[in-house]
Wavefront OBJ file of the C-alpha trace (Angstrom):
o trace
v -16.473 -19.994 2.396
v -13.475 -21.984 2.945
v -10.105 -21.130 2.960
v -9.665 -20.550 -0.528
v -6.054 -20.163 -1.223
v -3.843 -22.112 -1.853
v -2.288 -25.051 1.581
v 0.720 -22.526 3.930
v 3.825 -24.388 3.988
v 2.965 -24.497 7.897
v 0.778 -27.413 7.249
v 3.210 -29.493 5.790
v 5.209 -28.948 8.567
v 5.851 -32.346 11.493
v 4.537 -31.807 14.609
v 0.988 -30.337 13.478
v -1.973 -31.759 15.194
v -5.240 -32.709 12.292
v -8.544 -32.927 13.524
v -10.626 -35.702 11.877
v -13.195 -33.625 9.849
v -16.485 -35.312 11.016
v -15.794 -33.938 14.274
v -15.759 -30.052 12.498
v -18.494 -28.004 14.174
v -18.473 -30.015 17.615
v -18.739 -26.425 20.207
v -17.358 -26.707 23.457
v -19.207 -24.665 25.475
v -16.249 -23.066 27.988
v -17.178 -19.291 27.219
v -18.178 -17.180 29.351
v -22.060 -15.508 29.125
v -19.569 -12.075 28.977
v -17.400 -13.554 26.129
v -20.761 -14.585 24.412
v -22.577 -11.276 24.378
v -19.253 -9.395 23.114
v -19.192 -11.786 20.391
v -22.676 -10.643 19.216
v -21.631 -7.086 19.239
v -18.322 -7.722 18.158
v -18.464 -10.473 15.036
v -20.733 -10.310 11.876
v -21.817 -12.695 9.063
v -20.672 -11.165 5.891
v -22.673 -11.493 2.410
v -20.364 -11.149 -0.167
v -23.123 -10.899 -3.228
v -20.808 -9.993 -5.996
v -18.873 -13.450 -5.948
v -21.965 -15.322 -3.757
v -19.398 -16.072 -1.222
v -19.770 -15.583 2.804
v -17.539 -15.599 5.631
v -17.140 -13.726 9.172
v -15.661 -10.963 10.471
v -14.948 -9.127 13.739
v -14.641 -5.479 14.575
v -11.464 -4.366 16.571
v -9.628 -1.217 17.479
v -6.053 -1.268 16.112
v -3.692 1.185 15.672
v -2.255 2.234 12.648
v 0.389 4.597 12.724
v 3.774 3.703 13.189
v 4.199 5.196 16.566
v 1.045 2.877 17.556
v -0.755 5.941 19.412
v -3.464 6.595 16.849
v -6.430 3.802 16.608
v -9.081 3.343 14.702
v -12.184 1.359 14.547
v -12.703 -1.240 11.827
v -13.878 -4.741 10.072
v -11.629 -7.376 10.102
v -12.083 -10.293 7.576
v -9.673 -12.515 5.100
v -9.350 -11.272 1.525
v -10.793 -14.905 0.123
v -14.182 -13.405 1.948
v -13.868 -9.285 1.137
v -11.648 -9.849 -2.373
v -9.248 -6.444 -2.883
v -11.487 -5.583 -5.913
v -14.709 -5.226 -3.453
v -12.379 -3.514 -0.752
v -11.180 -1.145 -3.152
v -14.783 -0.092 -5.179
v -17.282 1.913 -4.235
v -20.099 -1.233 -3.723
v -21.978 -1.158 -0.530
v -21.046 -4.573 1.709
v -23.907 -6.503 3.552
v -23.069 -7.600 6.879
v -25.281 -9.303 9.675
v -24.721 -8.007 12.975
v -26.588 -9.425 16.098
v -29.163 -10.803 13.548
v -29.865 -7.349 12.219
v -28.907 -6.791 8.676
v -26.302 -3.534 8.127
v -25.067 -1.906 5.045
v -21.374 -0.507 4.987
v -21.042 1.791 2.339
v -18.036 2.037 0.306
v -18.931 4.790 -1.199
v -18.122 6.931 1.572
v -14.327 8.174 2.344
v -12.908 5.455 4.805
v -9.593 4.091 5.154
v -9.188 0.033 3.571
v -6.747 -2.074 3.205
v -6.654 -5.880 1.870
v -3.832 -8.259 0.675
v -4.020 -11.536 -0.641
v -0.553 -12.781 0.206
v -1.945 -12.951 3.833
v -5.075 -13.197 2.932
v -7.086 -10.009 5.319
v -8.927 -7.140 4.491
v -10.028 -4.349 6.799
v -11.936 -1.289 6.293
v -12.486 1.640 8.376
v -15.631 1.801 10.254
v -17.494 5.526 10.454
v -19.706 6.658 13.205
v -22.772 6.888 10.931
v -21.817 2.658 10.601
v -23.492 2.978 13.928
v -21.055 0.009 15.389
v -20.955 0.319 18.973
v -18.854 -2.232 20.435
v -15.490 -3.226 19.228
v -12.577 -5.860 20.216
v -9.367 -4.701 22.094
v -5.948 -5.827 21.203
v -4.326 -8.485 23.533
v -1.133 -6.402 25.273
v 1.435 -8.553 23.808
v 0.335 -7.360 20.409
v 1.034 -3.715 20.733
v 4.757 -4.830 22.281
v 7.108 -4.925 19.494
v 9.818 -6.847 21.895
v 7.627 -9.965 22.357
v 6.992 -11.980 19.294
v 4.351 -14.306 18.313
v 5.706 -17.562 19.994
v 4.541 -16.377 23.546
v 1.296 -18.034 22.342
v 2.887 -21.545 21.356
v -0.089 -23.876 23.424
v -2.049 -20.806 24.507
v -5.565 -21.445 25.290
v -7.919 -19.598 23.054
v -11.787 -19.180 21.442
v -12.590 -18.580 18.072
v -15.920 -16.912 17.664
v -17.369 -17.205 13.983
v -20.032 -18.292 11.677
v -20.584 -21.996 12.145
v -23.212 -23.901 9.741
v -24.782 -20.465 9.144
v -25.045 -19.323 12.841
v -22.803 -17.478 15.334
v -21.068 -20.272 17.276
v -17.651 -20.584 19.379
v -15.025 -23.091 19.929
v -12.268 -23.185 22.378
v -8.795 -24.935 21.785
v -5.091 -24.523 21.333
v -2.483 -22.670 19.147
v -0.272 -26.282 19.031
v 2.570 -24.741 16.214
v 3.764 -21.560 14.967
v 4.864 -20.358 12.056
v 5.801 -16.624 11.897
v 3.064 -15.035 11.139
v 0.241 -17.927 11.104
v -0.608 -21.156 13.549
v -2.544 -23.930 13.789
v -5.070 -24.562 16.241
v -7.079 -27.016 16.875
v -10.453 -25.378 17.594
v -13.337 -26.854 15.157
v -14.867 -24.662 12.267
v -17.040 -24.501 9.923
v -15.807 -23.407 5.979
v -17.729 -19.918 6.910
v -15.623 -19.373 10.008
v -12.837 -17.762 7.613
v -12.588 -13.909 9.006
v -13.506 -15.093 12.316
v -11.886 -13.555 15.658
v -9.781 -15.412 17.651
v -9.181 -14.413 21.000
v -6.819 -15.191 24.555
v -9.136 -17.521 26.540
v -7.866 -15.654 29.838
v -8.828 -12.028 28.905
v -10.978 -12.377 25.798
v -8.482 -10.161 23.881
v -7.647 -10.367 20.037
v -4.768 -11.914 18.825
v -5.530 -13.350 15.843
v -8.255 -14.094 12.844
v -9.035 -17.751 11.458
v -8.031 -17.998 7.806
v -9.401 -21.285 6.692
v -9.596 -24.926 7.494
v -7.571 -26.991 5.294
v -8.180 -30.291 3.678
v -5.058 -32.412 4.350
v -6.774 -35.820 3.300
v -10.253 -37.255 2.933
v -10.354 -37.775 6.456
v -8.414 -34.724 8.470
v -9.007 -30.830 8.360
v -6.099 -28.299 9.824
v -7.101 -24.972 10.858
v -4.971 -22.141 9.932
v -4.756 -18.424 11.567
v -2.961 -15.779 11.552
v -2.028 -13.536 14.254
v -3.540 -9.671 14.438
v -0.360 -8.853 14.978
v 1.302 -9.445 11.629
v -1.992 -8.093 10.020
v -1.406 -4.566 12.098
v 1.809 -4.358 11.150
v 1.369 -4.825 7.763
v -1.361 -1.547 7.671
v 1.072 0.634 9.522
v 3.252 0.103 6.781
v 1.018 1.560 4.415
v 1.588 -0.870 1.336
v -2.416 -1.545 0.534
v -4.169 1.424 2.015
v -6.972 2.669 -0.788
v -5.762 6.114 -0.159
v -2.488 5.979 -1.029
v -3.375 4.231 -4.339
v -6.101 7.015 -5.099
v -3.242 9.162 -4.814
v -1.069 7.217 -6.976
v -3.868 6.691 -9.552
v -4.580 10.882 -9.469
v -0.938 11.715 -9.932
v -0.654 8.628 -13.159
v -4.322 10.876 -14.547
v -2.523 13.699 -14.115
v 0.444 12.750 -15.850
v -1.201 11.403 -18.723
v -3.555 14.429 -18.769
v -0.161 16.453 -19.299
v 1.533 14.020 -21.614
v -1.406 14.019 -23.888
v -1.861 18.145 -23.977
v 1.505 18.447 -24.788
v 1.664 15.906 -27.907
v -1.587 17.502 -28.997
v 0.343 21.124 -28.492
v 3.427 19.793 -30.738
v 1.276 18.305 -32.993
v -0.523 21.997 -33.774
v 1.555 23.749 -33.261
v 4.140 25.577 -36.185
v 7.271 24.579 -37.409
v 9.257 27.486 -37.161
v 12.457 26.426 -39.388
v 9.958 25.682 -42.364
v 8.663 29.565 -42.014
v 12.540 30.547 -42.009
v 13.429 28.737 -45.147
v 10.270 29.869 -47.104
v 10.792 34.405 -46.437
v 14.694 33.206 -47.242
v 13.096 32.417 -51.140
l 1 2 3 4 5 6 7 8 9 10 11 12 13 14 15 16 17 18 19 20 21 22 23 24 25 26 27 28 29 30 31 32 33 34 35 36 37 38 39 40 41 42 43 44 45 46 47 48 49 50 51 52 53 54 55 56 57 58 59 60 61 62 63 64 65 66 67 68 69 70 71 72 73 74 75 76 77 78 79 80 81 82 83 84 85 86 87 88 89 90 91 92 93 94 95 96 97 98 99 100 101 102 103 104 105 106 107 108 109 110 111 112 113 114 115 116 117 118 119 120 121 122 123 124 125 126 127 128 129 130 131 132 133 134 135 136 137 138 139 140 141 142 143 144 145 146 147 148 149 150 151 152 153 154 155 156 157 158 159 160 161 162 163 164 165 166 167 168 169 170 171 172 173 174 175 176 177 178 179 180 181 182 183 184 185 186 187 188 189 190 191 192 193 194 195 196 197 198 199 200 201 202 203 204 205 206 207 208 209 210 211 212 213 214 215 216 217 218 219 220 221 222 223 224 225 226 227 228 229 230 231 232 233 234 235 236 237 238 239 240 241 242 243 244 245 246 247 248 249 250 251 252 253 254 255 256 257 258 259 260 261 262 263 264 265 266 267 268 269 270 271 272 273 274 275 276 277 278 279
């Protein structure tokens, strides 16, 4: 599935380098045998059957606590590929890991988030998942003193679903716009969700959100970093949880509201018993 929203203003920005789109796809082959086999434990094809969409994804350990001490284990994926409806339900989410077909169920008490505005969803992954391998964060990410233009020209490798198998790329951030880039690694429209990560250490520091039609003839690819997506769960804004809550206390409320009308409307009126012993 492609990118899905709508073009970032970071596209229309000078200075942005288009690939020609009948090169999408081409796979330079720089990765390591190392990077390659994380990648199979690490990434997944997702099957998103309620809106016949697919995309990729990655699982990573991220904190997600404000103190940054606390991690958890989870999917990674944009929103346009796991919508916020799916994240939030209680549907079961097929996923193809290392060419073996797994079922995450969302039925099951796990922590999610998604938001469309930057387009990512992640969900909580549970031992019984039986995921055994998972991404670490590039070190810059966790430092809250180093912001994301330290990766202006870095060298990096997306790893992602390309023509309907796993493939990589490797390539360049070339510009920066807070929270997303564009790179010039070549993709496929089910690449969305896929991890991107340093070229010198193999570490996470961002996902690919979509390539973008610019003309007939050019594509830009669009990411964002991990970073912004990390700090975005710690502060708690889409977290199922906290909605359940929310939704429990407004049931509540109502519950209340509505006994009480229904008490007032049975109940006596006292001032008309008054006036009739006063005849």
């Amino acid at each position: 599935m492609g990118a899905g929203n709508s073009k970032p203003d970071i596209i229309e920005k000078n200075n942005i380098k288009k690939e020609s789109s009948d090169k999408r796809g081409t796979m330079n082959d720089d990765a390591t045998i190392e990077y390659i086999q994380k990648a199979k434990d690490c990434t997944c094809y997702i099957i998103n059957e309620n809106n016949n969409s697919t995309g990729s994804g990655f699982f990573c350990k991220i904190p997600y606590t404000k103190n940054k001490n606390l991690f958890l284990n989870v999917l990674i994926t944009c929103e346009h590929v796991l919508t916020e409806d799916i994240v939030f339900s209680n549907d079961n989410i097929k996923l193809k890991v290392n060419d073996k077909e797994k079922i995450i169920s969302l039925e099951k008490e796990r922590k999610r988030w998604s938001n469309k505005e930057l387009d990512y969803s992640c969900i909580e992954i549970l031992k019984e998942d039986n995921i055994l391998k998972y991404y670490q964060l590039d070190d810059d990410v966790l430092n809250d003193e180093i912001n994301n233009d330290i990766y202006l020209n870095k060298n990096i490798i997306i790893f992602a679903i390309m023509n309907k198998k796993r493939g990589h790329c490797d390539g360049l951030i070339n510009n920066i716009d807070k929270s997303l880039f564009i790179h010039d690694c070549n993709t496929y429209p089910e690449s969305s969700g896929g991890v991107i990560v340093n070229k010198n250490n193999n570490l996470v520091i961002g996902m690919h959100k979509g390539d973008y039609k610019v003309d007939k003839n050019t594509i830009t690819n669009v990411g964002i970093f991990i970073k912004d997506i990390i700090e975005h769960i710690i502060s708690g804004k889409s977290n199922v949880n906290d909605i359940k809550k929310q939704k429990t206390k407004d049931y509540i409320d109502e519950r209340i509201t509505k006994a009480d009308i229904k008490y007032l409307n049975n109940s006596i009126d006292v001032s008309s018993l008054l006036n009739s012993n006063s005849d």
